[in-house]
C-alpha positions in Angstrom: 0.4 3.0 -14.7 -1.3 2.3 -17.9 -5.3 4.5 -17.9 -7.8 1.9 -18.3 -9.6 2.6 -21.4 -12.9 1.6 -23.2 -14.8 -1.0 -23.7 -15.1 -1.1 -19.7 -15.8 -4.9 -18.9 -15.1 -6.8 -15.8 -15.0 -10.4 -13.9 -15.7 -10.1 -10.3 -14.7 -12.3 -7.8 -17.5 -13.1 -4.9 -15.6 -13.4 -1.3 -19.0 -13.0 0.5 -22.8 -13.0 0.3 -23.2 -10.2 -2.2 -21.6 -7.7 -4.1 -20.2 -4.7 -2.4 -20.9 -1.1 -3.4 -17.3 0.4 -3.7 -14.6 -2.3 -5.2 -11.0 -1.6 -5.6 -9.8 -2.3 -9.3 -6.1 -3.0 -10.6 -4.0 0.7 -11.1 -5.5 3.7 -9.8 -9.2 2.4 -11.3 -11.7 1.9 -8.6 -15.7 0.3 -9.2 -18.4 1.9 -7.3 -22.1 0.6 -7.5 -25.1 3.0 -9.1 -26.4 3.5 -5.7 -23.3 5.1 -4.6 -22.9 6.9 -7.4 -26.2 8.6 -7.4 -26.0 9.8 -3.7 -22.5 11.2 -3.9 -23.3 13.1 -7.1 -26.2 14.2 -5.2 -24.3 15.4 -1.9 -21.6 17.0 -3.8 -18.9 15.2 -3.2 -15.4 16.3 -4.7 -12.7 13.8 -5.4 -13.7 11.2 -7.7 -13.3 11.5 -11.9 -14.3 9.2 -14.5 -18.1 7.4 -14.0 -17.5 5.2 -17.0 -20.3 2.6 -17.2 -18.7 -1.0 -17.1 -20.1 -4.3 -18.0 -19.8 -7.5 -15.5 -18.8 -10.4 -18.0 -18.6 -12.9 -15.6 -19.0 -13.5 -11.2 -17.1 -15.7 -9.7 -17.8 -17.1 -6.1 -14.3 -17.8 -3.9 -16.2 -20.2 -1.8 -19.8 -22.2 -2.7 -22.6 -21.4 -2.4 -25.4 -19.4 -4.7 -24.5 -16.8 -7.5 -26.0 -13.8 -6.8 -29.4 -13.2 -8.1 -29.3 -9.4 -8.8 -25.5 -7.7 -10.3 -25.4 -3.9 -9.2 -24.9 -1.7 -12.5 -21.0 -0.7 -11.7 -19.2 2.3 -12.6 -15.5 2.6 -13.4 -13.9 6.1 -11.6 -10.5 7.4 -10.3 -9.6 9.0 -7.4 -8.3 12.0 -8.0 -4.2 12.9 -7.1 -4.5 15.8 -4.5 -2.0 18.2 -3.4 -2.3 17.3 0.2 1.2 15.6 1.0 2.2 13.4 4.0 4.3 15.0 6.9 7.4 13.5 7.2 8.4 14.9 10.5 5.0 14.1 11.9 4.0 10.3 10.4 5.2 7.3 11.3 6.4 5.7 7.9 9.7 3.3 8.1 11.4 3.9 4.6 13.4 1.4 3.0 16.5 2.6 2.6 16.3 7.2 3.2 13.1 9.4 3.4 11.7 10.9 0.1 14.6 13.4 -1.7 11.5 15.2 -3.5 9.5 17.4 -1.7 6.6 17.5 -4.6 6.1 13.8 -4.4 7.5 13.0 -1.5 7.4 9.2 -2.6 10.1 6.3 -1.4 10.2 2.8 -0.6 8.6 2.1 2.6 8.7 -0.5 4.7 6.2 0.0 7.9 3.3 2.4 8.4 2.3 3.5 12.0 0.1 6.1 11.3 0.3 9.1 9.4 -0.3 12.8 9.4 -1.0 15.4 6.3 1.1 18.6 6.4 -1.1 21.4 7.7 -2.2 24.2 4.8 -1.6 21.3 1.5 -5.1 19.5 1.6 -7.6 21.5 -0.6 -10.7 20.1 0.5 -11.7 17.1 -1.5 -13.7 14.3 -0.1 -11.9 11.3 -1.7 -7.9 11.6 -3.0 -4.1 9.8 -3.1 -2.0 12.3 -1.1 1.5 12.7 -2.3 3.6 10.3 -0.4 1.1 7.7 -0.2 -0.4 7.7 -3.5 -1.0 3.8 -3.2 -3.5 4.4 0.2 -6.7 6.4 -0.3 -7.9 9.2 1.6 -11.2 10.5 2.7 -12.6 13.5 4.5 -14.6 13.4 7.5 -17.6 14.4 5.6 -17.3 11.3 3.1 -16.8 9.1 6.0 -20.0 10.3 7.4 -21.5 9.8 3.9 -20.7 6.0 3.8 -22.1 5.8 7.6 -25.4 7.3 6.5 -26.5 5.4 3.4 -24.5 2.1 4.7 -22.1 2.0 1.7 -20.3 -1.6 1.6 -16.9 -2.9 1.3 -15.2 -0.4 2.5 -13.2 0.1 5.7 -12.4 3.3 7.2 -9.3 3.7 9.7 -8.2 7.2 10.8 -5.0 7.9 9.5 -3.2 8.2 12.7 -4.3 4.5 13.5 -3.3 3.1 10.0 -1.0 -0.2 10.5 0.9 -1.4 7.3 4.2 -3.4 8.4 4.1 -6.7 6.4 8.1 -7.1 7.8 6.7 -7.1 11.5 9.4 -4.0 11.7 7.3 -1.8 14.4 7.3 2.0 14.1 9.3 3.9 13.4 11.9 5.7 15.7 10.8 9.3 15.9 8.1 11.5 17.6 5.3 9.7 19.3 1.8 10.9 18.2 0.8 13.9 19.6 3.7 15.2 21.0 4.9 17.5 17.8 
C-alpha cells in the first residue's frame, strides 16, 4: 500500500446528519476530528501515528437535504501494526484455500470470520492497532473503548472480537473449537 503523503486534502461524502469524528480513509489512513484528537492525546492513548492536518475540499451529501453548517478540522493518522497476532487454534476464521504458512504474519485469504481470539503473551498494550493476521480489521483495548463511551466519539462501532461476523459467502463458521471450550 502506497503512504499517503502531503498536501493532505479530502472530499467527504455525507451518509447522515453530520460529520462523524473518526472516518475510515482508503489504505491504512484513517481521519479523526480535532475533538478526538485532543482528548486521546490528553488521556495517553498509545496506538495511533501520524496527526497530519488535512484540508476538506469538498462535502458531498448521499441523500438531500442541508450541507452541513460547521466542517470539523480533520486529522490524517495510522493505526499502528502491533505485534499482537491472531490465534489460529482459538479463532474462528474460514481460509480460502489452507491457514497462514507464516507464523510472523500469519496472513491468508479468508473467507468467513466468526469471531476471533489474540494469542496470549503477543499484545503489548496499545490502545488502537492491526494485529497480524487481520491487518485489514482494527483493534482496540478496553480502555479505548471506554474512551469513545465517555466523550461520545461518533462513527464508530465497537464489536468484541469474539462476536465479530464477516462471511460475505454466507459460509458459517468454521469447523473447529467452539468458543470457550479451548
Amino acid at each position: 500500500m502506497m503512504r499517503w503523503l502531503p498536501p493532505y486534502r479530502v472530499e467527504l461524502m455525507l451518509h447522515g446528519e453530520g460529520l462523524g469524528d473518526f472516518i475510515d480513509a482508503p489504505g491504512d489512513d484513517l481521519l479523526v476530528s480535532e475533538r478526538f484528537a485532543q482528548a486521546y492525546r490528553e488521556e495517553g492513548l498509545t496506538g495511533l501515528e501520524g496527526f497530519h492536518p488535512v484540508e476538506v475540499v469538498r462535502v458531498r451529501r448521499k441523500r438531500r437535504g442541508p450541507k452541513p453548517s460547521q466542517i470539523p478540522q480533520y486529522l490524517a493518522v495510522t493505526a499502528c501494526f502491533g505485534r499482537a497476532a491472531v490465534d489460529l487454534a482459538r479463532s474462528r476464521i474460514r481460509y480460502a484455500d489452507e491457514s497462514p504458512s507464516c507464523d510472523e504474519c500469519r496472513e491468508a485469504t479468508k473467507n468467513a470470520i466468526h469471531g476471533f481470539t489474540l494469542e496470549p503473551g503477543t499484545w503489548r498494550g496499545e490502545d488502537i492497532f492491526r494485529p497480524r493476521g487481520l491487518y485489514g480489521r482494527l483493534v482496540v483495548s478496553e480502555r479505548f473503548a471506554r474512551f469513545v463511551e465517555r466523550h461520545g466519539f461518533t462513527n464508530m462501532t465497537l464489536v468484541p472480537t469474539e462476536e465479530l461476523v464477516w462471511d460475505p459467502l454466507g459460509l458459517g463458521p468454521s469447523p473447529g473449537p467452539k468458543p470457550g471450550s479451548v
